[in-house]
C-alpha positions as CSV (number, residue, x, y, z in Angstrom):
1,X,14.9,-29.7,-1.1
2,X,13.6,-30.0,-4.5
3,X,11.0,-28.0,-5.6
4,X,8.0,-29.5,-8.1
5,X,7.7,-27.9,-11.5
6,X,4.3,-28.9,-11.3
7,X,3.6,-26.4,-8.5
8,X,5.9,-23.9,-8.5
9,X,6.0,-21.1,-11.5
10,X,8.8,-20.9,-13.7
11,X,11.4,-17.8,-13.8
12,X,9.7,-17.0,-16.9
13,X,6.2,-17.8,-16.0
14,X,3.6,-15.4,-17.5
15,X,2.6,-12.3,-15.4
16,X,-0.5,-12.4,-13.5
17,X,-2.8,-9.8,-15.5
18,X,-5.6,-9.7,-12.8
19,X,-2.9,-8.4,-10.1
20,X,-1.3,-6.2,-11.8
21,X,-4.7,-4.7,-12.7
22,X,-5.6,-4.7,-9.4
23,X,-2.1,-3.0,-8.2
24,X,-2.9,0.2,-10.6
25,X,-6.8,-0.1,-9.1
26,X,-5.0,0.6,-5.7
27,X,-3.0,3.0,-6.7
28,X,-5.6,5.3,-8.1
29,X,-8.0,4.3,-5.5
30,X,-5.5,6.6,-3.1
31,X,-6.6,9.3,-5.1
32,X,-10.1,8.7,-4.0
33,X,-9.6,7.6,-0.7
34,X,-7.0,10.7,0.3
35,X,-9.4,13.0,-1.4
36,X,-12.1,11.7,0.6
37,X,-10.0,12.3,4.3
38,X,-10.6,16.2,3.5
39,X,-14.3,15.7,4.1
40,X,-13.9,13.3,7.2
41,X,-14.3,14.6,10.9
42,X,-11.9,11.6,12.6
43,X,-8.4,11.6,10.3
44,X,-6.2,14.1,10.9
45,X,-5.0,15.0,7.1
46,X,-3.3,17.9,6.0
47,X,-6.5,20.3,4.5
48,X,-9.5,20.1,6.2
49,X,-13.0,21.4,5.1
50,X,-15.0,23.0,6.9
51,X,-18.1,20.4,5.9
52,X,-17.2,17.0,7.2
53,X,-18.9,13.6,6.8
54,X,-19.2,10.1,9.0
55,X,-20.1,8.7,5.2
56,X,-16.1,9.2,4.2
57,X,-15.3,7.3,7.7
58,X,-17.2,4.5,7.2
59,X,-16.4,4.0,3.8
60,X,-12.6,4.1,4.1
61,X,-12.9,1.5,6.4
62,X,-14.0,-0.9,3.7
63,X,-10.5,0.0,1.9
64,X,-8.2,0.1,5.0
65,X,-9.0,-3.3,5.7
66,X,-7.7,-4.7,2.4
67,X,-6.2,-2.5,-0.6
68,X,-2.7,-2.0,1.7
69,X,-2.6,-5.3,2.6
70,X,-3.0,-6.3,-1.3
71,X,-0.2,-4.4,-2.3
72,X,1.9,-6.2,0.2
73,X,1.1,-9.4,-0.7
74,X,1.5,-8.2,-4.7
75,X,5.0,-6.9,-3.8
76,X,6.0,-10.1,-2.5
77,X,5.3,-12.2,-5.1
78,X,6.8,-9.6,-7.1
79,X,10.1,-9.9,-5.1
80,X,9.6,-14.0,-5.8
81,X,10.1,-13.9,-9.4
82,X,12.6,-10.8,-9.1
83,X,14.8,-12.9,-6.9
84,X,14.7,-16.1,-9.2
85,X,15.8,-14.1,-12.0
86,X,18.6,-12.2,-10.5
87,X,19.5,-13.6,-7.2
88,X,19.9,-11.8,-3.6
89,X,22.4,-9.8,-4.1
90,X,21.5,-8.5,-7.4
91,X,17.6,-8.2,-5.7
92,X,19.4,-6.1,-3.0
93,X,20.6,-3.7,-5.6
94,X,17.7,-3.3,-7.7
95,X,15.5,-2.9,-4.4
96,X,17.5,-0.1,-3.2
97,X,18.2,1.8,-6.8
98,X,14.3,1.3,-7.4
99,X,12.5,1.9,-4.1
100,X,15.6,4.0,-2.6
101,X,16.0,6.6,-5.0
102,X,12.5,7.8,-5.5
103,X,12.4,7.6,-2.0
104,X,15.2,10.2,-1.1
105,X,14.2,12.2,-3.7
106,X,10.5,12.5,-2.9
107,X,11.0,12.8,0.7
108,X,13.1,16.0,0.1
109,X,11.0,17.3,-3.0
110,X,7.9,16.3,-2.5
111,X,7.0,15.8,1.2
112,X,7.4,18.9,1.9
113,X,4.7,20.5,0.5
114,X,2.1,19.1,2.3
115,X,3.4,19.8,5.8
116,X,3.7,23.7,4.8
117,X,0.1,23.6,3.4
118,X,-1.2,21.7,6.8
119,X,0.9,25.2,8.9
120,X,-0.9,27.2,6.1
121,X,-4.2,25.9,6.5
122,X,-4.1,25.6,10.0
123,X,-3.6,29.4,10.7
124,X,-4.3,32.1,8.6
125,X,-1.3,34.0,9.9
126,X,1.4,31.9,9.2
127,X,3.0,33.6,6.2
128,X,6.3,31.6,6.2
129,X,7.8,31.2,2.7
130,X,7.9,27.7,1.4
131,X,11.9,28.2,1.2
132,X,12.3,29.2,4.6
133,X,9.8,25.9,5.8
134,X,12.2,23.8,3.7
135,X,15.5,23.6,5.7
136,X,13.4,23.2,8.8
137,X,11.4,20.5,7.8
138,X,14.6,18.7,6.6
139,X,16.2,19.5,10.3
140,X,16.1,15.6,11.5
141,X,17.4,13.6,14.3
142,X,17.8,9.7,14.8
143,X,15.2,7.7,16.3
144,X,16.2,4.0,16.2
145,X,13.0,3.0,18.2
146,X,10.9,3.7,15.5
147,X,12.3,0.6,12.9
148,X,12.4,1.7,10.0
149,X,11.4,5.0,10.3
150,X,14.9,6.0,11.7
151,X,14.7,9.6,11.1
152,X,12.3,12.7,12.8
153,X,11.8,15.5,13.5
154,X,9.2,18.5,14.5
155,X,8.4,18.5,10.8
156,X,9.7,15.9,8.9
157,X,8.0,13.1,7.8
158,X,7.7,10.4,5.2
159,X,4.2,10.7,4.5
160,X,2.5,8.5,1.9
161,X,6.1,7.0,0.9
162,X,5.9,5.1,4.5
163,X,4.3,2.1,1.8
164,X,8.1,2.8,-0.2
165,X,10.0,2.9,3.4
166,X,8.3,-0.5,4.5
167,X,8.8,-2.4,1.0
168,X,12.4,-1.4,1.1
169,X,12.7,-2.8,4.7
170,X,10.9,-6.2,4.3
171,X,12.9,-6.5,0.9
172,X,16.2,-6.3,2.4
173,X,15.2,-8.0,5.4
174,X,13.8,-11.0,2.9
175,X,17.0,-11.0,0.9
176,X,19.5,-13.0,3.1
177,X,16.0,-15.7,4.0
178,X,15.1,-15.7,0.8
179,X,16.3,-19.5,0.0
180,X,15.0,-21.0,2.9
181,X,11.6,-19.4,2.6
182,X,11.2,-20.7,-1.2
183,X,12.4,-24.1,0.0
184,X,9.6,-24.2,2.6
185,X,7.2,-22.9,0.4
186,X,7.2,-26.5,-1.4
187,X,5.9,-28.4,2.1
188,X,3.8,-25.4,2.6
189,X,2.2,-26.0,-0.5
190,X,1.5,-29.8,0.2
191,X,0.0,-28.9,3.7
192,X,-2.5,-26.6,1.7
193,X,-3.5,-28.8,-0.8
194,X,-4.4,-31.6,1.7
195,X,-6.1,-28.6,4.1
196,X,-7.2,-25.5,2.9
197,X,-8.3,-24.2,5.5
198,X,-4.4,-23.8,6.9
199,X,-4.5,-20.9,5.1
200,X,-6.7,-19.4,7.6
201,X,-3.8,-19.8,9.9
202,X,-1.8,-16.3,8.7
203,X,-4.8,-14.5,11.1
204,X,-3.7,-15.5,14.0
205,X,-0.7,-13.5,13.8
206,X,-2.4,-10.6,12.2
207,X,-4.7,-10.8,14.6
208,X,-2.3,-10.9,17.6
209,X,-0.1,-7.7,16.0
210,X,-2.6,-5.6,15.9
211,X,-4.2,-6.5,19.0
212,X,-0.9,-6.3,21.1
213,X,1.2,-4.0,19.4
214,X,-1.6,-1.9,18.5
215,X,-2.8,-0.1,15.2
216,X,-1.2,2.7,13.3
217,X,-3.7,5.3,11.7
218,X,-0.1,6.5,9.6
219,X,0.2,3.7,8.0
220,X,-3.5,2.8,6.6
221,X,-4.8,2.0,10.1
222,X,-2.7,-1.4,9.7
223,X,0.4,-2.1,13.0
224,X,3.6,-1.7,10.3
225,X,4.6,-5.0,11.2
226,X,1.2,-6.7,9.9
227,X,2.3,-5.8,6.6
228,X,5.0,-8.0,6.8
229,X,3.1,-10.9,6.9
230,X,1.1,-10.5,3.6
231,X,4.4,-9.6,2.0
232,X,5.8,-13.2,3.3
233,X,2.8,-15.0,2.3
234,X,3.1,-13.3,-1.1
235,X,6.8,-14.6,-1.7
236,X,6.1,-17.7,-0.1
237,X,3.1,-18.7,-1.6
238,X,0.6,-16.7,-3.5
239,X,1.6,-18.0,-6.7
240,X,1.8,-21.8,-6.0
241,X,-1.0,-23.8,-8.3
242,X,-2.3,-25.5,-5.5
243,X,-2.7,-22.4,-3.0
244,X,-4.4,-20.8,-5.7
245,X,-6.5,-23.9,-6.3
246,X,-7.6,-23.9,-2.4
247,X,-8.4,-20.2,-2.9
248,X,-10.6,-20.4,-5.3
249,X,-12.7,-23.1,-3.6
250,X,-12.6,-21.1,-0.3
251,X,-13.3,-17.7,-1.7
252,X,-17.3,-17.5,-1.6
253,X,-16.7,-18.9,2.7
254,X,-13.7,-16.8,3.7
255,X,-15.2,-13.8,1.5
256,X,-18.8,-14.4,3.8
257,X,-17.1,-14.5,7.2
258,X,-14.3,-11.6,6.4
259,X,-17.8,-9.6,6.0
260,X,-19.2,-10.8,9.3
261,X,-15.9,-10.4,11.4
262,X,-15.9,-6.7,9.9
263,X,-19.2,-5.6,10.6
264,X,-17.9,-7.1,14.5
265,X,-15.3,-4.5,14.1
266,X,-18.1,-1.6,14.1
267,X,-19.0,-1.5,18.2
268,X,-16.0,-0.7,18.6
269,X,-14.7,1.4,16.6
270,X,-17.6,3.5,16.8
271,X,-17.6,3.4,20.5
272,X,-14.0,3.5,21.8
273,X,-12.2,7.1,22.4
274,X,-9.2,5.4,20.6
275,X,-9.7,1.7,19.6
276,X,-6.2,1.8,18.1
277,X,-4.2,1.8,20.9
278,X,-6.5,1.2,23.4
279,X,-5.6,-1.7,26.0
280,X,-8.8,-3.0,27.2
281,X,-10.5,-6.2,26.4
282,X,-13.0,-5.0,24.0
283,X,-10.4,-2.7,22.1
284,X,-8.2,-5.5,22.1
285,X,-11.2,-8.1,20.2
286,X,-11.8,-5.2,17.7
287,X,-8.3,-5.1,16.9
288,X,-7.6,-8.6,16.4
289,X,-10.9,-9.2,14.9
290,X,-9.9,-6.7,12.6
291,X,-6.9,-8.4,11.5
292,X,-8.8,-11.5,11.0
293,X,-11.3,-9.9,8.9
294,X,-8.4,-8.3,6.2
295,X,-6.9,-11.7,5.9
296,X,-10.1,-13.2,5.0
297,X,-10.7,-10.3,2.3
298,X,-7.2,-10.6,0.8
299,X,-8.1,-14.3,0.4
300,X,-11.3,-13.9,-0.7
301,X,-10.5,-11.4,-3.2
302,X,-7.4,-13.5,-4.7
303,X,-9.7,-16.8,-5.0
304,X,-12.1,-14.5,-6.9
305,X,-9.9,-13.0,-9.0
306,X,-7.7,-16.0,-10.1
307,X,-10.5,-17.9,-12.4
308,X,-8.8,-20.1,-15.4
309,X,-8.9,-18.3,-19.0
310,X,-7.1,-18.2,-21.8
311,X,-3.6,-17.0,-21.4
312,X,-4.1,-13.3,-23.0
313,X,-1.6,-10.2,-23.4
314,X,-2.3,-7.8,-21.3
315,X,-3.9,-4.4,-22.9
316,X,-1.5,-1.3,-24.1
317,X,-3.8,0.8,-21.7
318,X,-3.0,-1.7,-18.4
319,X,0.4,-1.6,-19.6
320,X,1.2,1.7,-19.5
321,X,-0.7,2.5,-15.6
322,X,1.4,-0.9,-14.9
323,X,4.7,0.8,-15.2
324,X,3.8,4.1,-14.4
325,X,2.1,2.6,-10.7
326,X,5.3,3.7,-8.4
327,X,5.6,7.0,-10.2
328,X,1.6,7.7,-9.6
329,X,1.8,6.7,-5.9
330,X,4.7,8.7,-5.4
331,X,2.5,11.6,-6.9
332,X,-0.8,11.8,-5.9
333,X,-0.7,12.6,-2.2
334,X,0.9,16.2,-2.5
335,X,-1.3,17.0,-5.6
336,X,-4.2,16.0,-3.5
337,X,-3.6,17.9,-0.9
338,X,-2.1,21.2,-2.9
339,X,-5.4,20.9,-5.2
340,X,-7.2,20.7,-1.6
341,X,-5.8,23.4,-0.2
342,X,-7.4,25.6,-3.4
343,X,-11.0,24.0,-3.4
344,X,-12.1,23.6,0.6
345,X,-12.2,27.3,0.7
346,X,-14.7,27.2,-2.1
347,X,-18.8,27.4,-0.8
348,X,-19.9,24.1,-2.9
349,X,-21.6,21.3,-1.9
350,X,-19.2,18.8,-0.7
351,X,-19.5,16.4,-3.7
352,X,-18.9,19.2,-5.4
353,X,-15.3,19.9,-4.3
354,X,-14.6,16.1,-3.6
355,X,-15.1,15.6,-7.8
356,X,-13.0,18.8,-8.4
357,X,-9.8,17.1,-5.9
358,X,-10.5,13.6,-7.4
359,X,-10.4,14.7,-11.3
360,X,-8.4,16.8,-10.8
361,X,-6.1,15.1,-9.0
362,X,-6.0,12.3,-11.7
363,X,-5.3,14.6,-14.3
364,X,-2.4,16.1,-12.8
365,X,-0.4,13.1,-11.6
366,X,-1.1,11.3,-15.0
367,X,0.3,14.8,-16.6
368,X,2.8,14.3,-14.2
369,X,3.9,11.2,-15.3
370,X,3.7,11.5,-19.3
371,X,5.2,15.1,-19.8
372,X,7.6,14.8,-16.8
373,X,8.3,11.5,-15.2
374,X,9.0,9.1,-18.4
375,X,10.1,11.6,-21.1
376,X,14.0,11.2,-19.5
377,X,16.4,9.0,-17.9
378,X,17.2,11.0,-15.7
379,X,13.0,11.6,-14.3
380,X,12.8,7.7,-14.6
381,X,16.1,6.9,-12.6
382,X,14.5,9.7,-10.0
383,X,10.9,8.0,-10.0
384,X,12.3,4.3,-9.5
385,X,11.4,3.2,-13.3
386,X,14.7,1.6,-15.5
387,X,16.1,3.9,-18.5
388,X,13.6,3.3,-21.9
389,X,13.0,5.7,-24.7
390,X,9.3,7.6,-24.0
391,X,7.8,5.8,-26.6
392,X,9.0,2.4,-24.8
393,X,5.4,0.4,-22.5
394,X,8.2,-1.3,-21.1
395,X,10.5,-0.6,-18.3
């Protein structure tokens, strides 16, 4: 099937500057948000203080139910332009060099260290060196059931990288589809442009996933396999002119009832024992109506965001958090919690200690990543960035 210049981006079409700034907003958002899930009383994270709030519950919601999602949908049209240039098989290889290595490696370097500080925290008592917790938390077994998280074990765990182990999955999975999907992408486009409000259609699914297979407080309180869809939509479709046209006409709407159909999430999540895996009716509405209501913000927020400009490059500053984005996510979850572990014991207000984890947080992982992460090949082969000289903004 041919596919229309006029609709479809060029190989070598410019970058879009407002998603890329709004992938490094994510990213350092996690900062905030996992610093925040010290002070709540529901999530169980790995340092706990003894002060909680219901004000860090409610307003994590408000980023559950569209920052993962985003960076889905930014990762597929990523893996669009990524597969034009180099084709599935080289896309296959690059996927797994860039998403797999830092993977393996953080999972046995860095994961670690939060499970021993959650034993430490948990009981005074436990005075088991970090070497001796190391072998047993790499003591796994195969667990096929849980697709594509095929290894556990009583301590091992992903942790934050699940994000890395599910972008790896739906990029391989997308490799040997990937032709047929951009071919349908072109009808897609046409159906949109004659009626935009087919692109209301992707919450029926969402909606039916996380009703029926329920959602997963691991992975951002999203089902896994929700994710998938944003991903699709943003290889499909997420940079075709006339999608992008229909979203910005539609934003102010979808962006008015994604509010509504989230504040119809709040009976019950505030009243169900578990309204994540719950099977009755009314946990079953709150789900779905929760998947409907983060389809409608991802929309809302890409119509808002996509306004026509001038064509501009992008600043040195965006630059820089641009490439370093993988390295920082990979970071910032076991400095959070090892700065954690330091401050909850402290007798400060809680805004207090939540500003110490934040800044401090930032400052490390950004430390991190200038003294440590890009300063070799080796670090950025490790951390999922391609060889450059340190002085290099590209990667």
């Amino acid at each position: 099937m041919r596919v229309s210049a006029r609709t479809q981006a060029p190989a070598t079409a410019p970058r879009r500057g407002e998603l890329d700034a709004l992938r490094v907003f994510v990213v350092l958002g996690l900062v905030f948000f996992h610093s925040g899930l010290v002070f709540s009383p529901d999530d169980d994270f790995y340092v706990k203080n003894a002060q909680t709030t219901d004000a860090v519950t409610v307003l994590a919601g408000f980023g559950v139910v569209w920052a993962m999602p985003m960076l889905f949908l930014v990762a597929g049209l990523g893996s669009r332009h990524s597969i034009r240039r180099r084709g599935p098989a080289r896309f296959t290889r690059e996927r797994l060099l860039r998403l797999g290595v830092p993977l393996v490696f953080a999972t046995v370097v860095l994961c670690p260290l939060p499970q021993w500080l959650r034993l430490r925290a948990a009981d005074a008592g436990y005075d088991e060196s970090y070497w001796r917790f190391w072998p047993r938390f790499l003591t796994v077994h195969l667990e096929a059931a849980d697709f594509p998280f095929v290894l556990d074990g009583e301590h091992f765990e992903t942790g934050h990288l699940w994000f890395v182990v599910l972008l790896l999955a739906f990029s391989l999975l997308l490799a040997p589809v990937a032709a047929p999907l951009a071919a349908w992408s072109e009808p897609l486009g046409q159906a949109v442009e004659r009626r935009p409000v087919l692109l209301l259609l992707p919450v029926l699914p969402l909606a039916a996933i996380n009703a029926f297979l329920g959602m997963e407080e691991g992975f951002a309180g999203w089902n896994r396999w929700a994710y998938l869809v944003f991903f699709l939509f943003g290889y499909a479709l997420a940079d075709d002119a006339r999608v992008r046209a229909a979203l910005r006409r539609l934003a102010v709407p979808v962006g008015a009832a994604g509010l509504v159909l989230f504040a119809g999430t709040a009976p019950g999540f505030l009243a169900l024992d578990d309204p994540f895996t719950e099977w009755g009716p009314f946990a079953l509405v709150t789900r779905a109506v929760f998947g409907a209501a983060g389809w409608c913000w991802v929309m809302a927020i890409l119509g808002l965001l996509d306004r026509p400009r001038e064509a501009a490059p992008p600043s040195r500053a965006m630059m820089y958090l641009g490439l370093a984005a993988l390295p920082l996510y990979v970071l910032h979850q076991p400095v959070v919690v090892a700065l954690a572990y330091g401050v909850v014991g402290w007798s400060a207000p809680i805004v207090v200690e939540y500003a110490v984890i934040v800044t401090g947080s930032l400052a490390v992982i950004l430390v991190l990543y200038e003294c440590v992460v890009r300063r070799t090949r080796l670090t950025r082969f490790l951390f999922g960035m391609r060889p450059a000289p340190p002085d290099a903004l590209s990667s």
